[in-house]
C-alpha positions as CSV (number, residue, x, y, z in Angstrom):
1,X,71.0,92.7,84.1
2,X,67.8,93.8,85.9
3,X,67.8,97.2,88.0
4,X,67.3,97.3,91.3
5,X,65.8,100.9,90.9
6,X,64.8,103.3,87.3
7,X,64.1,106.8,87.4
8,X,63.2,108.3,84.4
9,X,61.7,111.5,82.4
10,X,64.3,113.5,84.7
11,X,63.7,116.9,83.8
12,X,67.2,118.0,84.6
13,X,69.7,115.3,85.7
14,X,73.0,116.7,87.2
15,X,75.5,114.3,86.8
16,X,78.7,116.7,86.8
17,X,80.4,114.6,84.2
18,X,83.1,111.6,84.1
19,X,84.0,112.7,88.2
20,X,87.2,111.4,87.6
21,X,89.3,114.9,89.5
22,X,87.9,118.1,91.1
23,X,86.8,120.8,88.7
24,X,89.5,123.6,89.0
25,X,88.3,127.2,88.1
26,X,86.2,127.7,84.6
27,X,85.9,124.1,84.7
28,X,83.2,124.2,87.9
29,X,80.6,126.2,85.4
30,X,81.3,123.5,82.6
31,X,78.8,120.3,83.8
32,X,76.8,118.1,82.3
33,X,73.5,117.9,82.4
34,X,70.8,116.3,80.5
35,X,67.1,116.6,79.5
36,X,64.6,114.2,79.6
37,X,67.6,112.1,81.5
38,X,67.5,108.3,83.4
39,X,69.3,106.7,86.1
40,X,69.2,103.1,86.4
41,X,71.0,101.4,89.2
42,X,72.2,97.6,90.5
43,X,73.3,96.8,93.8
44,X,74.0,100.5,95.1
45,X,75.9,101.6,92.1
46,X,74.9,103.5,89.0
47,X,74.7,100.9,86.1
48,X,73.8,102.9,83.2
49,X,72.8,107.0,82.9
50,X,71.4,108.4,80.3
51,X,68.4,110.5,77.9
52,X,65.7,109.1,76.4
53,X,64.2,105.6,76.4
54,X,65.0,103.4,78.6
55,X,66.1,99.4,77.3
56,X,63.5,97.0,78.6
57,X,65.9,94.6,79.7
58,X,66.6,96.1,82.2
59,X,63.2,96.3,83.8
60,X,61.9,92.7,85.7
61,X,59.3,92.4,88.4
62,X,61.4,93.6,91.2
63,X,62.6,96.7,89.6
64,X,61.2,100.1,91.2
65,X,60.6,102.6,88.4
66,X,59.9,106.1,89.2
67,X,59.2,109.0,87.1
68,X,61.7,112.4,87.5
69,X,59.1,114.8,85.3
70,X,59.6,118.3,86.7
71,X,62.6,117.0,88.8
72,X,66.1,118.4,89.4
73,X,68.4,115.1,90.4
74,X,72.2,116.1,91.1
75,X,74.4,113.9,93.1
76,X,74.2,113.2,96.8
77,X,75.7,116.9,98.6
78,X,78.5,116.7,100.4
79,X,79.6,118.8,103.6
80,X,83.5,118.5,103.6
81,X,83.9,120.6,107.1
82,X,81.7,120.3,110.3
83,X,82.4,119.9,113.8
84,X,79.7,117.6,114.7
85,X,79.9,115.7,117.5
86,X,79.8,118.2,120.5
87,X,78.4,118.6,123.9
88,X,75.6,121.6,124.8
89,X,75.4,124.9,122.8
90,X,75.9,128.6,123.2
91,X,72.5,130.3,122.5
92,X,73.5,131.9,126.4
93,X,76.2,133.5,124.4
94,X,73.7,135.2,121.6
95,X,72.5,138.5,123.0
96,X,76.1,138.9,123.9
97,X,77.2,139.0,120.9
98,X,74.7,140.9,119.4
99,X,75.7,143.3,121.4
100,X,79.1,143.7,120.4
101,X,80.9,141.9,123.3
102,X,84.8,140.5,122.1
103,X,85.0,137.2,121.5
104,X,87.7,137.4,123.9
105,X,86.0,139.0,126.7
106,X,83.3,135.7,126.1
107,X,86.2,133.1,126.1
108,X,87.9,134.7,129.4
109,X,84.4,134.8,131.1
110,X,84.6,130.5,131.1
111,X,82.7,130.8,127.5
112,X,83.6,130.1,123.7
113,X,85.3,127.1,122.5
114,X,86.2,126.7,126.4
115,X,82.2,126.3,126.9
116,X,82.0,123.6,124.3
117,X,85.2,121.8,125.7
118,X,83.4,121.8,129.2
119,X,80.2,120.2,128.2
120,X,81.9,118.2,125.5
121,X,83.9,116.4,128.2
122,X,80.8,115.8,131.0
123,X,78.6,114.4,128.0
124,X,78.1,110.5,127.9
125,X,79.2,108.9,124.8
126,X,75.7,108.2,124.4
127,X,74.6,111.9,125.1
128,X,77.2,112.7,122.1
129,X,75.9,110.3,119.9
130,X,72.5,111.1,120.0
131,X,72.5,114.8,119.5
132,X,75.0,114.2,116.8
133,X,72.8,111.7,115.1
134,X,69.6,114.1,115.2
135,X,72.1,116.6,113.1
136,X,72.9,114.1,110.9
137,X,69.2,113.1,110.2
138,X,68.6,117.2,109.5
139,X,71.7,117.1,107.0
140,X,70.5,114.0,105.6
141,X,66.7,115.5,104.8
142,X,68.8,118.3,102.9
143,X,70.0,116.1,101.0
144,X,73.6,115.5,102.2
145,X,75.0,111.8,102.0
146,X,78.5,112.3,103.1
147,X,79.8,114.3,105.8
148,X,83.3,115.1,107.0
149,X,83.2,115.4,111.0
150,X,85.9,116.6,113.1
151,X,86.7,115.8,116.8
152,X,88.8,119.1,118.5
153,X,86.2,119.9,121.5
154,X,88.1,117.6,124.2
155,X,91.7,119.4,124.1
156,X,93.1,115.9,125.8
157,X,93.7,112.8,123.8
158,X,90.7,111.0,126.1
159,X,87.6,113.1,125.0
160,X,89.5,113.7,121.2
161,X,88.9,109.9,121.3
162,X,85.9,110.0,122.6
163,X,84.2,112.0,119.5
164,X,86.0,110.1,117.4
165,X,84.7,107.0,118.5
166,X,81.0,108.8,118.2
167,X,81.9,109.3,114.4
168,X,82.8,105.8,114.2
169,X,79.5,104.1,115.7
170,X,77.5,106.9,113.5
171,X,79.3,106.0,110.7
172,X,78.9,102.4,110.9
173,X,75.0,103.1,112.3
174,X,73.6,106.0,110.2
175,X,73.2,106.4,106.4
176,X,75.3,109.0,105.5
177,X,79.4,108.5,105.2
178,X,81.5,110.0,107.7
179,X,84.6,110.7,107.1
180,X,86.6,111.3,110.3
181,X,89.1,113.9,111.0
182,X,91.4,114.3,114.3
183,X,91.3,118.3,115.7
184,X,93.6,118.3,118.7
185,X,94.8,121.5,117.9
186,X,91.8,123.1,117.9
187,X,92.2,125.4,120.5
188,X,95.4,126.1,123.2
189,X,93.9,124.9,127.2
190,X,94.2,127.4,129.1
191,X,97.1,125.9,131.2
192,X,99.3,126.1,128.2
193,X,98.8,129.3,127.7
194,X,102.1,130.1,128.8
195,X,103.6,127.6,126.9
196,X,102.1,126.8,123.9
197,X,104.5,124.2,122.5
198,X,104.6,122.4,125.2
199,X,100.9,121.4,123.9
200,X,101.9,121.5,120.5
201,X,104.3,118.7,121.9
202,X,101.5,116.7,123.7
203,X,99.6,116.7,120.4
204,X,102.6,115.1,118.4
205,X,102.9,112.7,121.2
206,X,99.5,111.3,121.1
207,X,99.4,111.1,117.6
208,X,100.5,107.8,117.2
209,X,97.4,106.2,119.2
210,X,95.2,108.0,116.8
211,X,96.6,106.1,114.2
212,X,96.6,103.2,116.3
213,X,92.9,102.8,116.6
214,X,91.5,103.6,113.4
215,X,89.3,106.3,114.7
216,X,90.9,109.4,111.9
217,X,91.7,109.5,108.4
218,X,93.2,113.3,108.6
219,X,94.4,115.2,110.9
220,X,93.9,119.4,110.6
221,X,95.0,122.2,112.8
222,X,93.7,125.2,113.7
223,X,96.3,127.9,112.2
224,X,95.5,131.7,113.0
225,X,96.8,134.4,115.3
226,X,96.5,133.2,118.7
227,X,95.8,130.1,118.3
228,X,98.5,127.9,116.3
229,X,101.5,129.5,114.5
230,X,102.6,128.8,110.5
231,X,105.7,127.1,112.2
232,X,103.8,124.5,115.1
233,X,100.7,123.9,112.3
234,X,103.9,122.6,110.2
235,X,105.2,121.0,113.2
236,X,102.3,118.9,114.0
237,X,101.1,118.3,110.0
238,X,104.9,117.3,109.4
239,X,104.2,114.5,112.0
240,X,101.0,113.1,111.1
241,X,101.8,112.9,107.7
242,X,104.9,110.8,108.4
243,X,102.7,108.9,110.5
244,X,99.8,108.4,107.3
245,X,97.5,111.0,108.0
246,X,96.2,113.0,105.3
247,X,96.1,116.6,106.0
248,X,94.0,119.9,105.9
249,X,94.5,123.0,107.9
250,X,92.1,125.9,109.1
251,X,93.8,128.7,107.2
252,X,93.8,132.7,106.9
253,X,90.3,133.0,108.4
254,X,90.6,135.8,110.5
255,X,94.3,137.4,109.6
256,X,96.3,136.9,106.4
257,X,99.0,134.6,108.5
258,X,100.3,132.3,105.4
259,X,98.0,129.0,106.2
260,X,96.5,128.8,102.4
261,X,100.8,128.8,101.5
262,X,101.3,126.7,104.1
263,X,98.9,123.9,103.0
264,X,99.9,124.2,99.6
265,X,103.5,123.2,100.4
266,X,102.4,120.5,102.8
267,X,100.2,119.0,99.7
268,X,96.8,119.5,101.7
269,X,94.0,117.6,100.5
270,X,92.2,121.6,101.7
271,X,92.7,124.8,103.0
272,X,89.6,126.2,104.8
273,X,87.9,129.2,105.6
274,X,90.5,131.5,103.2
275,X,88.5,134.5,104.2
276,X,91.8,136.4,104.7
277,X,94.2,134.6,102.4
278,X,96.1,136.3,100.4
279,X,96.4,136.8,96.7
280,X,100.1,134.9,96.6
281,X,98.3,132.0,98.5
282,X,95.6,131.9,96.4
283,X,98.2,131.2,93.5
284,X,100.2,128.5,95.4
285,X,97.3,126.2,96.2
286,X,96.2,126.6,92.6
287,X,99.5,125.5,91.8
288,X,99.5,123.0,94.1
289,X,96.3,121.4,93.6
290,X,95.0,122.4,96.9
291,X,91.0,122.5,97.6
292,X,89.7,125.7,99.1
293,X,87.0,125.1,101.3
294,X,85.1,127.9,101.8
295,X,82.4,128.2,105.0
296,X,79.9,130.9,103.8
297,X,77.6,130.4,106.6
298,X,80.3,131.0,109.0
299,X,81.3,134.4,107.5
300,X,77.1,134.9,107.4
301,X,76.2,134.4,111.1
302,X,79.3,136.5,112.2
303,X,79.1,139.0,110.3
304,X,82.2,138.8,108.7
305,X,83.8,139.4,105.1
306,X,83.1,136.0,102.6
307,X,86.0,134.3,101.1
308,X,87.6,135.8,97.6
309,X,85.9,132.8,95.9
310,X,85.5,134.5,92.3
311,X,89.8,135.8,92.6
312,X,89.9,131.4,93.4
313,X,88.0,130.5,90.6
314,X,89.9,132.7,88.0
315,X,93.2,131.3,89.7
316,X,92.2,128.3,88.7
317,X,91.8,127.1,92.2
318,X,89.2,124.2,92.8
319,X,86.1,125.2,95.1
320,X,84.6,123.4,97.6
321,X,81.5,124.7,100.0
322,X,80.8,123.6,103.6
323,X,78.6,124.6,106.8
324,X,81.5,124.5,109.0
325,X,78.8,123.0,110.9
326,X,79.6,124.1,115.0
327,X,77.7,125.3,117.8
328,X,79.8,128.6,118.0
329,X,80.6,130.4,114.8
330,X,77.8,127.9,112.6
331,X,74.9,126.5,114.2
332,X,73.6,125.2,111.1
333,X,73.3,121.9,109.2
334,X,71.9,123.3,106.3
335,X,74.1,122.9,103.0
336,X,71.8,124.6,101.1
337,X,71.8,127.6,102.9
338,X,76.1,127.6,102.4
339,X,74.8,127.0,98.8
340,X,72.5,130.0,97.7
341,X,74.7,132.3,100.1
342,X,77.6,130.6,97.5
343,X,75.7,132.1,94.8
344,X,74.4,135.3,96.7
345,X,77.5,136.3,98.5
346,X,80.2,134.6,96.8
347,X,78.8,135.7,93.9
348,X,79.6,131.8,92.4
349,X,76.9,130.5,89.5
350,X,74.8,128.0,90.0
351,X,76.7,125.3,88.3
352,X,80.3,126.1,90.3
353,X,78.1,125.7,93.4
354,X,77.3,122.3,92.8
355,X,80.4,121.3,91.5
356,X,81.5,122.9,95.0
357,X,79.5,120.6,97.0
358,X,79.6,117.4,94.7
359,X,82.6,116.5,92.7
360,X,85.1,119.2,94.6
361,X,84.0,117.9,98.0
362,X,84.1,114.5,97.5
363,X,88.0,115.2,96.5
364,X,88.2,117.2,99.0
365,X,88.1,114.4,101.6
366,X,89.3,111.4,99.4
367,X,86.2,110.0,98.4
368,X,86.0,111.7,94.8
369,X,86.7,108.3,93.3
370,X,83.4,107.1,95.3
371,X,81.1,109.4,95.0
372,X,80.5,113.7,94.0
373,X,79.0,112.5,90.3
374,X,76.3,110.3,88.9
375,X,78.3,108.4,87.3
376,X,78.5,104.7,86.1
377,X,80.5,102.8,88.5
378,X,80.0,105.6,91.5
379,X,78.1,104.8,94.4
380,X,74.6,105.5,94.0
381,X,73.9,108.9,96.4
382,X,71.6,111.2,94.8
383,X,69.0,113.8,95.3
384,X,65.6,114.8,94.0
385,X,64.8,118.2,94.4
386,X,61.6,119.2,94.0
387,X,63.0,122.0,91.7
388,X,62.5,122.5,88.2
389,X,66.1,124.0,87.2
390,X,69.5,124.0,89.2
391,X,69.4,127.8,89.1
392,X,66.2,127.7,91.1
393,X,67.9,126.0,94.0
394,X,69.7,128.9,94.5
395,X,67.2,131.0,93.7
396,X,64.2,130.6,95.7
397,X,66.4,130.4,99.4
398,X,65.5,129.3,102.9
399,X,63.9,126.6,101.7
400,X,64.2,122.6,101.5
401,X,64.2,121.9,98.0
402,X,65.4,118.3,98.8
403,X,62.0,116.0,98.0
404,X,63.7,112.3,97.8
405,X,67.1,111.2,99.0
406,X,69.0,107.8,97.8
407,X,72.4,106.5,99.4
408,X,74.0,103.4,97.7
409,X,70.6,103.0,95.8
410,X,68.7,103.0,98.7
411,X,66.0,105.4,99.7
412,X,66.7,107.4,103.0
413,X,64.7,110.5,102.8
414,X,60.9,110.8,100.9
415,X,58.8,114.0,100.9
416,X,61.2,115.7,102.9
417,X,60.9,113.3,105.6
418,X,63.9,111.0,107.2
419,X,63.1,107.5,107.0
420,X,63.4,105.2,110.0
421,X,67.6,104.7,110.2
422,X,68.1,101.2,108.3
423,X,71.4,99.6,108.3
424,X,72.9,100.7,104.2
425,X,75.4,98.7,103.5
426,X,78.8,100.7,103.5
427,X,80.5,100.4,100.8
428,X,84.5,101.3,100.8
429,X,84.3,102.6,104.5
430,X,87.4,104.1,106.2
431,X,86.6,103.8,109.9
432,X,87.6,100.6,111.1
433,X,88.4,98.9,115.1
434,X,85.8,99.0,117.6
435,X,85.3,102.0,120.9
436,X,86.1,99.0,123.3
437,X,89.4,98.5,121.8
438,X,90.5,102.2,121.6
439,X,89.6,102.8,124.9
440,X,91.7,100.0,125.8
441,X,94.7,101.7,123.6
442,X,94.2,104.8,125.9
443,X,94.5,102.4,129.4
444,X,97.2,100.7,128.3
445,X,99.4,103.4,127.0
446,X,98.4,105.0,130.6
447,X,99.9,102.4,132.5
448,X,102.6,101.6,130.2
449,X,103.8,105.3,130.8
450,X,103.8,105.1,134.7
């Protein structure tokens, strides 16, 4: 069988190893990775890795062989937790906080989330999708090939749909994999303030039209003090699992409130942020299976403590990193800043890191079977960094290190540089239906309710 595309001489090739589950706790510092290694791939998947020479047959006049010498490959990243499609940003907001102002006295002042709700809901769909897009191309050029994106900046079922729908066109449009997520809890309106489950009640209701049109594959919730309770997060979770939905939850990221327990006995695919979980929760969703999802660049930008990720790992939990990508708390696509503050902060080694943003994330969202290794059979998503260990990614920070880019075998990013968006073929996609048709689920449920 002749390749499609060869690269060889690979001075270190991070394949991770048979990718068939996430690596939980000592097993995130055990990878594989080989010297001198080769990839060869056929019609977007890997068809044979390996070290040393390369069989001939597998070379004919349309093959591209490249040469890996002095090159790090690893899989293609993966960001498991970003709020991406959004309207404005909050820069207004930056001198305030520098200054100390509460968060609070920002979000009673008309600012915060309430700020990105606002602009979120005035932006065309087109004004959405190309700001998200230009984020995706900047994750993308660091090397990031599949991206989960939530929706939670509309607060009503119309605008939820509407970022959903961005994801979807995106997805179909742009070369990196989105995964979609639904986020209606994301925040309580400030007319149901009052009466919070009343809302918690309007997000249960309009569940079933997510589910309708396609538009989410999980539905999360936003569980802290003030925001969502343990009892209305299991509430909502309890009803979009019966409806299909897998599950994560926003848990124990500013007060130890019982999220990380909760999503362990809900069977979470995640439990994210955990920079306040507690020891006991640590030890259920290691029991459980659960991934924790930890957002260093979150805890970075506000100053806050990192996630216990070392007490995770010894638990035996399985580690995932993310941006938590947001134009409040994170206003950053880069992955590989979450990465070497991994290592710096969180005090993980170089090899948990990337099984934190490879093989864990890619479970982490479903798609572990798919992709998170370089591994016969798995879609073809790798990176070449222009790196000559994996410890030197980490190392030498605030860089790029990302030189080449490949999704499903095909190159996206060369040099550093985003290459004019081409239609990649999508192999196994999720996101299905058409924005025409779920806006017509949205009308019709409308009038059928008058």
């Amino acid at each position: 069988m002749k390749a499609d595309l060869i690269i060889k001489n690979i001075s270190n090739l991070v394949t991770i190893g048979e990718g068939k589950s996430p690596k939980r706790g000592q097993e995130m510092d055990n990878i594989e990775i080989l010297e001198n290694g080769y990839i060869i791939v056929k019609d977007g998947k890997f068809l044979e890795v390996g070290t040393g020479i390369i069989d001939l047959k597998h070379i004919g006049i349309k093959t591209i062989v490249k040469d890996g010498t002095g090159m790090t490959v690893t899989p293609g990243l993966i960001d498991p937790h970003t709020h991406l499609v959004h309207g404005g940003s909050r820069e207004n907001e930056f001198a305030q906080k520098l200054q100390g102002v509460p968060y609070m006295d920002i979000l009673n002042a008309g600012g915060g989330i309430l700020s990105t709700v606002n602009s979120t809901k005035e932006a065309t769909f087109e004004e959405l999708y190309d700001k998200a897009k230009k984020s995706l191309d900047i994750m993308l050029s660091f090397g990031v090939t599949t991206v989960e994106a939530k929706s939670g900046y509309g607060l009503d079922l119309e605008t939820e749909m509407k970022q959903l729908e961005v994801v979807k066109k995106l997805n179909e449009d742009h070369p990196i994999d989105l995964v979609s997520t639904y986020l209606g809890a994301h925040a309580v309106p400030p007319k149901y303030k009052s009466n919070p489950d009343k809302f918690v009640d309007e997000i249960i209701e309009g569940l079933p039209q997510i589910m309708e049109s396609g538009l989410a594959e999980f539905c999360d919730v936003f569980c802290e003090e003030g925001v969502f309770s343990v009892e209305q997060t299991r509430k909502i979770l309890n009803a979009a699992k019966e409806l299909g939905f897998k599950i994560k939850i926003h848990a124990d990221e500013i007060v130890t409130l019982g999220g990380a327990e909760l999503a362990a006995e809900l069977g979470a695919f995640s439990a994210d942020h955990l920079m306040a979980t507690s020891e006991h929760g640590i030890k259920q969703m290691a029991e459980k299976g659960v991934i924790a999802d930890i957002l260093p660049t979150t805890s970075f930008n506000l100053n806050k403590e990192y996630a216990n990720a070392r007490l995770m790992i010894e638990e035996g939990v399985a580690v995932a990193l993310s941006t938590d990508y947001n134009p409040g708390s994170s206003p950053t696509e880069n992955l590989q800043l979450a990465m070497q503050l991994g290592s710096l902060k969180l005090k993980m080694t170089p090899k948990e890191v990337i099984s934190a943003v490879t093989i864990n994330s890619a479970f982490s969202v479903d798609r572990g079977e798919e992709v998170g290794s370089i591994t016969v059979g798995k879609k073809a998503d790798f990176v070449v960094f222009d790196a000559p260990n994996l410890p030197y990614i980490m190392y030498h920070f605030g860089i790029n290190h990302a030189k080449d880019v490949y999704k499903n075998g095909q190159q996206v990013v060369t040099e550093g540089k985003v290459l004019p968006m081409t239609k990649i073929p999508k192999i196994g996609s999720f996101i299905a239906d058409c924005y025409g048709e779920s806006k017509k689920i949205i009308q019709m449920n409308k009038i059928n309710n008058k």
